[in-house]
N, CA, C and O of each residue as an XYZ file, in Angstrom:
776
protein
N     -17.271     25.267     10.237
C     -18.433     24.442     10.481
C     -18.759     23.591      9.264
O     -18.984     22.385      9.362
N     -18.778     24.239      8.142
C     -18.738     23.484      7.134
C     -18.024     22.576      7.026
O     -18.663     21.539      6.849
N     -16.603     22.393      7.052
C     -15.373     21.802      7.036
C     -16.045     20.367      7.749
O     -16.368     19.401      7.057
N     -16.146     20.392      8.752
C     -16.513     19.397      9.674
C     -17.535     18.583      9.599
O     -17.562     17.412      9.977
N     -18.758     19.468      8.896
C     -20.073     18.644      8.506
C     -19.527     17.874      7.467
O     -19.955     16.722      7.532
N     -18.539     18.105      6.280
C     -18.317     17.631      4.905
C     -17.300     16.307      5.747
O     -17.176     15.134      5.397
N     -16.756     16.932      6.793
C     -16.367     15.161      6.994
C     -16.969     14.738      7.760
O     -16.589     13.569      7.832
N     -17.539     14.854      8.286
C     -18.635     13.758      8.917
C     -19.545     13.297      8.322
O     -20.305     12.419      8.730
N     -19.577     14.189      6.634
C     -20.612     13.177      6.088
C     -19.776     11.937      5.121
O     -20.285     10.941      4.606
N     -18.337     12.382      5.081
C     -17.049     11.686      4.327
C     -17.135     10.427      5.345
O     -17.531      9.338      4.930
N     -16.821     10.584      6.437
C     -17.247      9.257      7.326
C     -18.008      8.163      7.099
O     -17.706      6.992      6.864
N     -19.533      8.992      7.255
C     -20.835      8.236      7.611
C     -20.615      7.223      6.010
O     -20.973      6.047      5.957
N     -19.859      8.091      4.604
C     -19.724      7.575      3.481
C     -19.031      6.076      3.827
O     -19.538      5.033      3.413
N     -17.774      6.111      4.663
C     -16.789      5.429      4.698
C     -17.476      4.032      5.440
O     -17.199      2.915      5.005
N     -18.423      4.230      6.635
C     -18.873      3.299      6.906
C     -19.632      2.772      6.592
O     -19.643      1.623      7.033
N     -20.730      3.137      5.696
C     -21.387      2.342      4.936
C     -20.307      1.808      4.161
O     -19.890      0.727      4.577
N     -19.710      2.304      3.087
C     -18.773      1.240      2.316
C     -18.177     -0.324      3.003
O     -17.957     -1.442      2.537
N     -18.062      0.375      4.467
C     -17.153     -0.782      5.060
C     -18.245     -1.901      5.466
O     -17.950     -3.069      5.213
N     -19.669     -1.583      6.167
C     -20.686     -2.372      6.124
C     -20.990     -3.156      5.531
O     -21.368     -4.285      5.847
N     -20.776     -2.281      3.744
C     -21.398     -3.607      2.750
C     -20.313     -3.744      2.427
O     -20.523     -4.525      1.499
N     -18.935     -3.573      2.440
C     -17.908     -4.100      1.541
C     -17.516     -5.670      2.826
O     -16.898     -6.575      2.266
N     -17.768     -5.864      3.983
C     -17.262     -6.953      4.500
C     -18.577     -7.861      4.706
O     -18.411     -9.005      5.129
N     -19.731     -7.450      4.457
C     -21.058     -8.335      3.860
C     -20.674     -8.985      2.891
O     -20.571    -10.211      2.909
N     -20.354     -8.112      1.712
C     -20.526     -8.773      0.443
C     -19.541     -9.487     -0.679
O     -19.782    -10.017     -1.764
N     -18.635     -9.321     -0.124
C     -17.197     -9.965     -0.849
C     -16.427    -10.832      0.813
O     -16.295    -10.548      2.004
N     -16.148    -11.825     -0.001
C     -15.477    -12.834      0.714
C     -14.593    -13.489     -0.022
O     -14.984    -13.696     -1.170
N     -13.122    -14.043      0.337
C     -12.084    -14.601     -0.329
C     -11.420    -15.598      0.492
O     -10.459    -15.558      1.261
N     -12.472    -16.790     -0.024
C     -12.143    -18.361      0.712
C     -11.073    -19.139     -0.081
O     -11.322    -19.523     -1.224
N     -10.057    -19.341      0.425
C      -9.131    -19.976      0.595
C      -8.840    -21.249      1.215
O      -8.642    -21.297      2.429
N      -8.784    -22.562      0.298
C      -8.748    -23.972      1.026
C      -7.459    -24.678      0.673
O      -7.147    -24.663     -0.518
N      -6.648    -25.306      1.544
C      -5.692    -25.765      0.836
C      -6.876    -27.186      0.239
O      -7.935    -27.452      0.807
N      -6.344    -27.908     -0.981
C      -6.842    -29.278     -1.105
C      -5.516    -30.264     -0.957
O      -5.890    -31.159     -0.199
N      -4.394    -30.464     -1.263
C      -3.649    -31.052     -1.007
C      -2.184    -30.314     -0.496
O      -2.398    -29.394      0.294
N      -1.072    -30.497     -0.732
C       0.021    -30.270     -0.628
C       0.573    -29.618     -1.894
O       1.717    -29.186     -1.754
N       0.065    -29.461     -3.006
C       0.494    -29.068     -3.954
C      -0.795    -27.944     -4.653
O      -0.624    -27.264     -5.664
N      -1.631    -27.967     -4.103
C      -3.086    -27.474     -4.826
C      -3.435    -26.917     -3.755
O      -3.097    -27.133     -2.591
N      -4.562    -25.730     -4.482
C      -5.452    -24.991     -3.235
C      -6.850    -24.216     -4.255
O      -7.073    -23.866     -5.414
N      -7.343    -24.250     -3.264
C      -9.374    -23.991     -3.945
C      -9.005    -22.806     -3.468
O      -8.416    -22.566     -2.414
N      -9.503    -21.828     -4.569
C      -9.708    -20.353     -4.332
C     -11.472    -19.741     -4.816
O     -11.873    -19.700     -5.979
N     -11.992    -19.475     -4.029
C     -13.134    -18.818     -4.200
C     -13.620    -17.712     -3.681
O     -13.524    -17.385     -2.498
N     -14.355    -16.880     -4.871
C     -14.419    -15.614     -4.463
C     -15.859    -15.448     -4.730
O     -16.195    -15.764     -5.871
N     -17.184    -14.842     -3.605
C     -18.048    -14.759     -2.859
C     -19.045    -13.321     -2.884
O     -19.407    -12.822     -1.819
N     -19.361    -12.842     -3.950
C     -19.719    -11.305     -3.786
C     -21.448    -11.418     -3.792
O     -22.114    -12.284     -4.360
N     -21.858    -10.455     -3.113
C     -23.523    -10.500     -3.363
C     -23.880     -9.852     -4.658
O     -24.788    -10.360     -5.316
N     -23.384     -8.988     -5.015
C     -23.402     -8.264     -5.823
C     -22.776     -8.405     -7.302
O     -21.572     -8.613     -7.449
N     -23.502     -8.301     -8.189
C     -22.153     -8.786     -9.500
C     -21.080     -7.643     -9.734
O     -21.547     -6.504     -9.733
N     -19.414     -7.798     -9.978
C     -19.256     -6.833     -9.951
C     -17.522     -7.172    -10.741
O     -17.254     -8.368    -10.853
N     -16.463     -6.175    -11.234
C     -15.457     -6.958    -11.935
C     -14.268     -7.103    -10.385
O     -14.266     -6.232     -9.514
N     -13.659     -7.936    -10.346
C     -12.355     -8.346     -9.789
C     -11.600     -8.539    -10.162
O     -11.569     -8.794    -11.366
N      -9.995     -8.560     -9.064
C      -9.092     -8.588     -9.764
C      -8.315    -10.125     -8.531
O      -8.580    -10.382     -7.357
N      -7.731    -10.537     -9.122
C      -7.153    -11.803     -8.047
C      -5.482    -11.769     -8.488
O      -5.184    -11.915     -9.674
N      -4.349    -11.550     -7.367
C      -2.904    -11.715     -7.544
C      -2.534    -12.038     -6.760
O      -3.004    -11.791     -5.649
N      -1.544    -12.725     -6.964
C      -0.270    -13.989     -6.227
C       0.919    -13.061     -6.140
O       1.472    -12.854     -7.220
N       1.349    -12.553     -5.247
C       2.518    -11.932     -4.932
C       3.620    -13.126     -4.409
O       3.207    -14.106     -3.789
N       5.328    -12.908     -4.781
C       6.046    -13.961     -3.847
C       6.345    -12.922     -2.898
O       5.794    -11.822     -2.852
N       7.452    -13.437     -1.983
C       7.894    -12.709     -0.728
C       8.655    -11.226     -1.206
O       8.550    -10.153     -0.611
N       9.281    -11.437     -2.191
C       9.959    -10.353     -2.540
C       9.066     -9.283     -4.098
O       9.475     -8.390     -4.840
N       7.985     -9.891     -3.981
C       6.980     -8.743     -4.502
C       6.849     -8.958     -5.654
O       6.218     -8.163     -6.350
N       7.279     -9.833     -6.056
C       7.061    -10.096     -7.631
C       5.974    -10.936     -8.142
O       5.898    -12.155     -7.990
N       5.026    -10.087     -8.844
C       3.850    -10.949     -9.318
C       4.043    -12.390     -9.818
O       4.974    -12.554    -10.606
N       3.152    -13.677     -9.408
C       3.288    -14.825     -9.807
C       2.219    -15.652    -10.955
O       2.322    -16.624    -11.702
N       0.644    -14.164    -10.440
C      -0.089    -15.148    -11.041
C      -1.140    -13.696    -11.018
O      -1.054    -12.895    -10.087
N      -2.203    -13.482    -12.267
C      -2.798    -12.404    -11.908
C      -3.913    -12.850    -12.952
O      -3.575    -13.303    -14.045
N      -5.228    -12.715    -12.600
C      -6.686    -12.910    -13.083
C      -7.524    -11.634    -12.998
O      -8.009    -11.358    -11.900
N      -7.786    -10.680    -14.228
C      -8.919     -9.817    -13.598
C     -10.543    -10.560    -14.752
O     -10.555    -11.099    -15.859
N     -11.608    -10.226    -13.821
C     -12.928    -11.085    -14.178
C     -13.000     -9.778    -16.100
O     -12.817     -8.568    -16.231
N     -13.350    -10.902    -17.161
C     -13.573    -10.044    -18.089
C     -14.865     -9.502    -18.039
O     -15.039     -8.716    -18.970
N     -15.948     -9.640    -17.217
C     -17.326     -8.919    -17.110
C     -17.218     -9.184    -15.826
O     -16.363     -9.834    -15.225
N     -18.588     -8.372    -15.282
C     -18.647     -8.791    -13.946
C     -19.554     -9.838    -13.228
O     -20.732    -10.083    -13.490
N     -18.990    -10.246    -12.541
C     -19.615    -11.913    -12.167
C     -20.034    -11.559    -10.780
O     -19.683    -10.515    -10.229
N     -20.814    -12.487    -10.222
C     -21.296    -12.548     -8.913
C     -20.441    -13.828     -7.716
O     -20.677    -13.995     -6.520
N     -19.473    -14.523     -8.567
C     -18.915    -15.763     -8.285
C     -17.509    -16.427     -9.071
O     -17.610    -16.644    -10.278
N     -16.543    -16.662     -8.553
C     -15.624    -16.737     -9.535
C     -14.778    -18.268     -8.895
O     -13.958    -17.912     -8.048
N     -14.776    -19.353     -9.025
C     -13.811    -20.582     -8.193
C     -12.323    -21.015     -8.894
O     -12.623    -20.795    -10.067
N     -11.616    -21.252     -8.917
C     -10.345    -22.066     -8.984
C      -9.478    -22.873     -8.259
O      -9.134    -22.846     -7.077
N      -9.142    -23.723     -9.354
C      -7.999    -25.025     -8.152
C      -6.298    -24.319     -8.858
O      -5.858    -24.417    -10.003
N      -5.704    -23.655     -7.668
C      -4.152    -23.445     -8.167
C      -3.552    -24.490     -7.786
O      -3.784    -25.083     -6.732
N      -2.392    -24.926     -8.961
C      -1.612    -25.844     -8.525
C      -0.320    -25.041     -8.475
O       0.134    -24.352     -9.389
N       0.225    -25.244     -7.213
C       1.306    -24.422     -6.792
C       2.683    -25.280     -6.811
O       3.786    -24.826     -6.508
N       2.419    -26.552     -7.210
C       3.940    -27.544     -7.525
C       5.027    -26.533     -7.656
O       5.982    -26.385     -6.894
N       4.779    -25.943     -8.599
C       5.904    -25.084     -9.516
C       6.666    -23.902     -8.455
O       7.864    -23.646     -8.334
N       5.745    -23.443     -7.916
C       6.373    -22.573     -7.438
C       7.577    -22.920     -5.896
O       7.636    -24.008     -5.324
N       8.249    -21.910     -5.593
C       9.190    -21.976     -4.680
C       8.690    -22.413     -3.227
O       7.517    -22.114     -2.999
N       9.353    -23.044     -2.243
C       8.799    -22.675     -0.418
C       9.010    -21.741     -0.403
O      10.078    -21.307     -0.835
N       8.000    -20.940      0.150
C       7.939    -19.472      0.762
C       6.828    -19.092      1.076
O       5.781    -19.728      1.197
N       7.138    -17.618      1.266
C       5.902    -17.118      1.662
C       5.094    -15.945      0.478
O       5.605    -14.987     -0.103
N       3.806    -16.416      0.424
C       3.115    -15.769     -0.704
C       2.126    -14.736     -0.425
O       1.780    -14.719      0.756
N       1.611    -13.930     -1.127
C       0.194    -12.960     -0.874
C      -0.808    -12.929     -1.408
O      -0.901    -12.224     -2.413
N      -1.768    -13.564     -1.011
C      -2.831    -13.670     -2.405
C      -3.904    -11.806     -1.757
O      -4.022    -11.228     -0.677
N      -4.305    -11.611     -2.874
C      -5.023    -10.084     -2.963
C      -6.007    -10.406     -3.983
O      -5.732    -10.919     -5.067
N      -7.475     -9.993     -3.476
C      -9.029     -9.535     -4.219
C      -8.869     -8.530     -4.099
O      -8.319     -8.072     -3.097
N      -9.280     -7.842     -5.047
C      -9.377     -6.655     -5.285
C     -10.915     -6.701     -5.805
O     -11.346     -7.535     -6.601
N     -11.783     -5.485     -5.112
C     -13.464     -5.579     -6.177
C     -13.512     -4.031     -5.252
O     -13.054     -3.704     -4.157
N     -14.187     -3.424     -6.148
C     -14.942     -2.064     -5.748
C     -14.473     -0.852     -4.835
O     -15.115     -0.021     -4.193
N     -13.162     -1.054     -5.011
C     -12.474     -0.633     -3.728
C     -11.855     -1.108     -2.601
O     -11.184     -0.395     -1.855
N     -12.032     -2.176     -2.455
C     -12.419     -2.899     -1.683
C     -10.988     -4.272     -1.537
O     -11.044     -5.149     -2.400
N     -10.225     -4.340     -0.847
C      -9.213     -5.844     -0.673
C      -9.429     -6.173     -0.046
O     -10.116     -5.562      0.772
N      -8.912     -7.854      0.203
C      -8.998     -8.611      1.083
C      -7.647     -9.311      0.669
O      -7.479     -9.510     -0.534
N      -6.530     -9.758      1.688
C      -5.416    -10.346      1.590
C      -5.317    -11.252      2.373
O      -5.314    -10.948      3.566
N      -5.202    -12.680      1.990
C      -4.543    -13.342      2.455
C      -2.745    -14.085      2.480
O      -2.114    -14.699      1.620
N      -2.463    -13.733      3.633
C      -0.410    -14.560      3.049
C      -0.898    -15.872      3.428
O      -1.810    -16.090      4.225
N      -0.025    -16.960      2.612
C      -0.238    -18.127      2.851
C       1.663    -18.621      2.724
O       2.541    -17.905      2.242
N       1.812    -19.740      3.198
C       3.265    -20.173      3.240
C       3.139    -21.494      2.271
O       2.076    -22.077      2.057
N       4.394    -21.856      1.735
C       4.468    -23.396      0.834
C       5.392    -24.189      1.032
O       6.385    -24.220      0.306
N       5.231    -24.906      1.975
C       6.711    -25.647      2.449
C       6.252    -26.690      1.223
O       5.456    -26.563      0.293
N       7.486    -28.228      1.834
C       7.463    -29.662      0.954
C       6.426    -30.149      0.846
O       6.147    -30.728     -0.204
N       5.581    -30.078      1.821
C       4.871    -31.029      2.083
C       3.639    -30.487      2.893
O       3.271    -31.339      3.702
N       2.691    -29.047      2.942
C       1.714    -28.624      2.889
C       1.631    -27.255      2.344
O       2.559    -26.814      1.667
N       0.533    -26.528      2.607
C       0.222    -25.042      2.455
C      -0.226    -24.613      3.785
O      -1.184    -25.119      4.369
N       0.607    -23.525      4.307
C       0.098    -22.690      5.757
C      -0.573    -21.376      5.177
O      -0.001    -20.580      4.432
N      -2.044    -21.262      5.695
C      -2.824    -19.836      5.729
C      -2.724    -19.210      6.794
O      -2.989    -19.775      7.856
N      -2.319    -17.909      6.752
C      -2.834    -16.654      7.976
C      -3.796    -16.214      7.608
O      -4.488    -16.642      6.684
N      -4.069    -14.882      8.572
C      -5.083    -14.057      8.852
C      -5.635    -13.516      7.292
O      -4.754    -13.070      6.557
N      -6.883    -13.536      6.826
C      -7.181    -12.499      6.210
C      -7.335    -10.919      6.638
O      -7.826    -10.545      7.702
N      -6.822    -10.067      5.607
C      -6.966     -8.425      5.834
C      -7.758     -8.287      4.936
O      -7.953     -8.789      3.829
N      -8.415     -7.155      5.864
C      -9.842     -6.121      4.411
C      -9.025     -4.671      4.989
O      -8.648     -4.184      6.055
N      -9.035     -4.319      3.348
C      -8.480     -2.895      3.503
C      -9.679     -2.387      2.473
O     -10.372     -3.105      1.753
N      -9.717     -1.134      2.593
C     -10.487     -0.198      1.801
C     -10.439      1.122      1.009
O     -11.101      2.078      1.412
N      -9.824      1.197      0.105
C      -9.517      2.467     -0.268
C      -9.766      3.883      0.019
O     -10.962      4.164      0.094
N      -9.280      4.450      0.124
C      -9.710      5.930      0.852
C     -10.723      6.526     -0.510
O     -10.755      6.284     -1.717
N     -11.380      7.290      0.283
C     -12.753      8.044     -0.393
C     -12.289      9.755     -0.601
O     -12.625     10.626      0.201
N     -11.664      9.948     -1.530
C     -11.073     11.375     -1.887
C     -12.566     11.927     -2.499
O     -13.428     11.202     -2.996
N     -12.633     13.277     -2.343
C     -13.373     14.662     -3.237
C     -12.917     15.760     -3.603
O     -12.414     16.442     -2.710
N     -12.923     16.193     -4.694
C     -12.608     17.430     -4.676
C     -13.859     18.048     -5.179
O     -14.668     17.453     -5.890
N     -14.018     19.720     -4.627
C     -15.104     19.976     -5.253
C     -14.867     21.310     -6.163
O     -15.846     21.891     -6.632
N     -13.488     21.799     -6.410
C     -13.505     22.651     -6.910
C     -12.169     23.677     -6.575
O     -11.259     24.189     -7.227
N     -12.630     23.652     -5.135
C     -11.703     24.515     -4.086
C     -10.677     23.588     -3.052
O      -9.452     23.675     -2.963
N     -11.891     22.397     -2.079
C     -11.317     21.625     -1.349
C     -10.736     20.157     -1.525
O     -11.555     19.414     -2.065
N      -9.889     19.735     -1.300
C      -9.673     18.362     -1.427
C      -9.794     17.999      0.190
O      -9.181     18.387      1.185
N     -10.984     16.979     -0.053
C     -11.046     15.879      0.977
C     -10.963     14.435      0.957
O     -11.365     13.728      0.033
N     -10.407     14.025      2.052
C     -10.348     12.407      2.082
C     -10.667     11.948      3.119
O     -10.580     12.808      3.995
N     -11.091     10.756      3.582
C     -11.494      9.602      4.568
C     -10.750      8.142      4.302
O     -10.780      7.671      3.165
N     -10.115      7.472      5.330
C      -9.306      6.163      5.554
C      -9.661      5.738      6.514
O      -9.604      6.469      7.503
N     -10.197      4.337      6.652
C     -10.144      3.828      7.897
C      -8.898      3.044      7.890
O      -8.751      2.184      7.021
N      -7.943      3.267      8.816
C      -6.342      2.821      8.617
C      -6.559      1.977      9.998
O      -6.484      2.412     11.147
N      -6.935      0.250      9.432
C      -6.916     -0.698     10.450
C      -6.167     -1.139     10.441
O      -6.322     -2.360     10.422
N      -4.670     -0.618     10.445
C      -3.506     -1.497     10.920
C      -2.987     -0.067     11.623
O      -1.809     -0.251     11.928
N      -3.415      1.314     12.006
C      -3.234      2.066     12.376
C      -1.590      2.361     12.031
O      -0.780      2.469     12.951
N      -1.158      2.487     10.488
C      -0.071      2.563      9.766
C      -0.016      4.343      9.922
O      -0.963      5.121     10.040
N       1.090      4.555      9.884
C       1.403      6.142      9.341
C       1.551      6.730      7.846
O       2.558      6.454      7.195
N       0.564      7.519      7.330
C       0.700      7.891      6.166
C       1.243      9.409      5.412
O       1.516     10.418      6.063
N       1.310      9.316      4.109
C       2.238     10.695      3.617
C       1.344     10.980      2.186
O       1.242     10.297      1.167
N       0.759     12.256      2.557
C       0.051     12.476      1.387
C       0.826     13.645      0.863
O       1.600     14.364      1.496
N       0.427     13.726     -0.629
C       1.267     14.309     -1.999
C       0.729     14.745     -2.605
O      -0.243     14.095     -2.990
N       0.861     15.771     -3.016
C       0.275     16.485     -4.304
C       0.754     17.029     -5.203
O       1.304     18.104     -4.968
N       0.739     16.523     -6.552
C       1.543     16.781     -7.710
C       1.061     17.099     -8.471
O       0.329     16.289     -9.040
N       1.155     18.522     -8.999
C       0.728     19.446    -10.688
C       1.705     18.340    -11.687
O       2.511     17.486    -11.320
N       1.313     18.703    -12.948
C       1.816     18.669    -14.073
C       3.531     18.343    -14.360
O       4.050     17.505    -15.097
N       4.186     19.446    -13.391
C       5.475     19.560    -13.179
C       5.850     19.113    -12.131
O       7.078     19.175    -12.055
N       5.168     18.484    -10.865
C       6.014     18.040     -9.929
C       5.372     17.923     -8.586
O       4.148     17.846     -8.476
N       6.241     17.907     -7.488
C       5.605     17.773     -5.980
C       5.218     19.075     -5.916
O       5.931     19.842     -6.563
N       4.167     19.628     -5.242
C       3.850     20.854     -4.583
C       3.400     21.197     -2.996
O       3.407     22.216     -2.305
N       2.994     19.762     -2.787
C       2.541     19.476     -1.212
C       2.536     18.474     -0.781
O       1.959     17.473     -1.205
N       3.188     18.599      0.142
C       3.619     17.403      0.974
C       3.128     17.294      2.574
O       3.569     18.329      3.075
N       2.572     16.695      3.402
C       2.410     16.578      4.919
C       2.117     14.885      5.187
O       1.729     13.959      4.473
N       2.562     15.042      6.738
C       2.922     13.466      7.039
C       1.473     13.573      7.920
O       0.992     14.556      8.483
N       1.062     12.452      7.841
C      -0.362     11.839      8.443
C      -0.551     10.830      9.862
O      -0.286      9.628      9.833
N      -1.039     11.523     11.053
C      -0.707     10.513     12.067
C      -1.174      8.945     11.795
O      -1.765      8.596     10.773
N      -0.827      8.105     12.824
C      -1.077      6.478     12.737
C      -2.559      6.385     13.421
O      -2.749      5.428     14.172
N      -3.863      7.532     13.164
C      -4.704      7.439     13.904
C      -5.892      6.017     12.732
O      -5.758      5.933     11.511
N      -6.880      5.154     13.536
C      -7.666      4.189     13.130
C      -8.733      5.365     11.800
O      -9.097      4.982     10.689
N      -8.990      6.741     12.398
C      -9.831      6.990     11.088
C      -9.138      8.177     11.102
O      -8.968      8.931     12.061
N      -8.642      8.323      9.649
C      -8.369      9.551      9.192
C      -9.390     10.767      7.831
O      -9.830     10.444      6.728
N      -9.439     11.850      8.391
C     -10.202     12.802      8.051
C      -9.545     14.012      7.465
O      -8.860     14.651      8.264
N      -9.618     14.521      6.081
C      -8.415     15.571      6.215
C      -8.971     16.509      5.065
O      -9.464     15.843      4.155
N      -9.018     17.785      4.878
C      -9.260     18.642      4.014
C      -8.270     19.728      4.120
O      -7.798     20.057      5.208
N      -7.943     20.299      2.986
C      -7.322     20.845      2.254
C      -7.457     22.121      1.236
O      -7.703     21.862      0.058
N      -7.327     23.313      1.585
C      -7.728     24.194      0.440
C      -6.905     24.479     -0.315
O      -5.880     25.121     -0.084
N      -7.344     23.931     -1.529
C      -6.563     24.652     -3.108
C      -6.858     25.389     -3.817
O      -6.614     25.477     -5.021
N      -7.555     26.160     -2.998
C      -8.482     27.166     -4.022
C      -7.627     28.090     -4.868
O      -8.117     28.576     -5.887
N      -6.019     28.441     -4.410
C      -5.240     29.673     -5.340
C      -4.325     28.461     -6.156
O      -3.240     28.808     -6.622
N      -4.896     26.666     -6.364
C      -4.307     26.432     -7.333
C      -4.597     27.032     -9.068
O      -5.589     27.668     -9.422
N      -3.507     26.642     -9.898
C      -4.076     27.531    -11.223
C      -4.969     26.520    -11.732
O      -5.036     25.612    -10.904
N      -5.615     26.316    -12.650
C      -6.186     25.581    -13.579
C      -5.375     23.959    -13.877
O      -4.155     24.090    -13.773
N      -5.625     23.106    -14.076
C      -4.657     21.924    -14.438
C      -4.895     20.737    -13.705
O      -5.391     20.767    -12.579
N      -4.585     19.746    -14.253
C      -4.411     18.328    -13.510
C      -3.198     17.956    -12.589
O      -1.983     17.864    -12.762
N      -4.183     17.756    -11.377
C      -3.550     17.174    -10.241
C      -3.627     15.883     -9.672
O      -4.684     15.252     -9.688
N      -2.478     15.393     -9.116
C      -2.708     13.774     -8.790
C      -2.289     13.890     -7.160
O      -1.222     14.384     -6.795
N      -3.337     13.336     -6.217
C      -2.788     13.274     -4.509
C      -2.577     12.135     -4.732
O      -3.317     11.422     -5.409
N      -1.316     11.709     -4.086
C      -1.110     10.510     -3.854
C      -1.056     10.186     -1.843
O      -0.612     10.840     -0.899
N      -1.491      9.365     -1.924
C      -1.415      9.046     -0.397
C      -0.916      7.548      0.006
O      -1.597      6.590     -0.359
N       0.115      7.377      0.659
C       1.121      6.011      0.989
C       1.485      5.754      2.140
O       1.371      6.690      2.931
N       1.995      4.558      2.632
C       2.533      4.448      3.720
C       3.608      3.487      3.005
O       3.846      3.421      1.799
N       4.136      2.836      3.945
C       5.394      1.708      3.689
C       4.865      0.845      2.711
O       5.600      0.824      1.724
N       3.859      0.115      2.602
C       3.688     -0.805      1.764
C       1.875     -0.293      0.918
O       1.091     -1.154      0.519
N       1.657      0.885      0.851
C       0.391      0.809      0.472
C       0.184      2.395     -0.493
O       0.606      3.537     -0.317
N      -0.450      1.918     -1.266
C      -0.568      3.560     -2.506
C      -1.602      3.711     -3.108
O      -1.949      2.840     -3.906
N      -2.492      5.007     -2.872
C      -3.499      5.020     -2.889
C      -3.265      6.382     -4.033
O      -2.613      7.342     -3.622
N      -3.764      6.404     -5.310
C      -3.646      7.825     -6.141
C      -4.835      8.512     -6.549
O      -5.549      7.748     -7.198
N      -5.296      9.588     -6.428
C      -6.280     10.482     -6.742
C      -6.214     11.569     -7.864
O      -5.610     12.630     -7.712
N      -6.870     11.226     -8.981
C      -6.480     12.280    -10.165
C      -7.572     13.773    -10.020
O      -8.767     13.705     -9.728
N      -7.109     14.556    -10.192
C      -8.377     15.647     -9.854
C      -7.490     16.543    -10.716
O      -6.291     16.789    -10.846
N      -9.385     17.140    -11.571
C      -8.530     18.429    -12.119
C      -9.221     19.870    -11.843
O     -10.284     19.921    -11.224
N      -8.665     20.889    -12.262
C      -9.627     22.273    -11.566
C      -9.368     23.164    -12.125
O      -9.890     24.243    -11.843
């Protein structure tokens, strides 16, 4: 009974986050010409960010994190330089992403869909490790748990929209532990010690 109240209050956590995290951060994206594009980033709140240019094959192109935290951040990229292809731009603030891919042919810039993802909300309190994901691409995940020396636990995670999961470690020994939790393209790490 306990078990269940602690995630349902891990939830009720998760949706507020998601409430104000798609209120209050926004990542507008304009092309201005064929070679240039207006990037602006939109928060109610002042807070630090991080802004990166991925190419297709994953290699960072361009990376800005705010040196204090701002409430507002604008730029004009000029993308001449770079290759046709396809790119990823990523905000990062509070937990909190938003991704847009955009394409660069000769002679414009193509935008898709923006994604808001949200980091999962881990606890430990001693004994239990808990977590909450809202997994809106309903991806399949693999969570990990690694002592000092290595893997110790491993289980695969269905492709469900909210995931809920606790864990007793209570006969771990003393020491620092890291859960890691992933899918194909996404890594989420949790340091906990006990």
């Amino acid at each position: 009974m306990k078990t269940k109240r602690s995630l349902a209050t891990l939830l009720a956590a998760a949706i507020v986050t998601i409430a104000s995290a798609t209120d209050l951060s926004k990542l507008i994206v304009t092309p201005l010409n064929a070679n240039q594009l207006i990037v602006a980033v939109v928060n109610d709140r002042i807070s630090d960010f991080e802004i990166s240019i991925y190419a297709k094959d994953g290699d960072l192109v361009y990376f800005k994190q705010s040196d204090k935290p701002i409430s507002s951040y604008q730029k004009i990229f000029d993308v001449q330089n770079l290759e046709n292809g396809k790119y990823k731009m990523t905000l990062k603030m509070n937990g909190i992403s938003v991704e847009k891919d955009f394409i660069i042919t000769t002679n414009k810039i193509i935008f898709g869909e923006s994604e808001l993802d949200i980091d999962p909300y881990f606890v430990f309190d001693g004994k239990n490790l808990k977590f909450s994901y809202l997994n809106f691409k309903n991806k399949k995940f693999k969570l990990e748990i690694y002592d000092e020396n290595g893997l110790i636990f491993e289980t695969k995670i269905d492709n469900e929209f909210s995931i809920h999961s606790g864990y007793n470690l209570s006969k771990l020994e003393s020491g620092n532990y890291r859960a890691v939790l992933y899918s194909f393209n996404k890594k989420y790490v949790y340091q906990f010690a006990k």
